[in-house]
C-alpha positions in Angstrom: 9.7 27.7 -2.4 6.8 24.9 -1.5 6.3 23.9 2.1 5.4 20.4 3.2 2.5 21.9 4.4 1.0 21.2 1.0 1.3 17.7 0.9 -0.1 17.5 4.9 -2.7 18.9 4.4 -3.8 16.9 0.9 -3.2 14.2 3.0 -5.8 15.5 5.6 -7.8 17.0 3.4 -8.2 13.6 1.4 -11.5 10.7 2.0 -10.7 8.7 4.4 -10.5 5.6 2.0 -7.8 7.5 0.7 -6.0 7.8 4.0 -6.8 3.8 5.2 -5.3 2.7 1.5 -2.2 0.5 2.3 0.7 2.1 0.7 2.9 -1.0 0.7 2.1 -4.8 0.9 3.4 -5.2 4.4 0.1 -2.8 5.1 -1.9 -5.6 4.6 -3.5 -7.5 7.6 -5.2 -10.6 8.2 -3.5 -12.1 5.1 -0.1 -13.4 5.6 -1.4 -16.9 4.1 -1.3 -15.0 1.0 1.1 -12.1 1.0 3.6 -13.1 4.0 7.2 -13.1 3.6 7.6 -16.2 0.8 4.1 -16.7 -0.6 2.8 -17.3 -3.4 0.9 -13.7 -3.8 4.0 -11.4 -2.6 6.1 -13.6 -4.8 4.7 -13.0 -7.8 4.0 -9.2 -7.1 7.5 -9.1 -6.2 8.4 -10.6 -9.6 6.1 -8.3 -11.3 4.7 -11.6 -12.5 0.8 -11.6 -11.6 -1.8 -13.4 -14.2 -4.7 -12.1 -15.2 
């Protein structure tokens, strides 16, 4: 009934901030000190345990 089209060409369609968003953690660069496998920020987003 709906193509994949659709969602292609939201995706294209979309600002490019929207595009260049990470998706996922590992998507982040430059910051392994913080969210790398084991540290403290992954770990507690992983947890669903981040403070205010």
């Amino acid at each position: 009934m709906f193509s994949q089209g659709g969602a292609e060409r939201r995706d294209r369609d979309a600002p490019l901030a929207a595009r260049m968003r990470p998706r996922k953690l590992d998507d982040f660069i430059g910051q392994e000190h913080l969210v790398g496998e084991g540290h403290i920020l992954r770990r507690l987003m992983e947890t669903d345990s981040l403070p205010s």
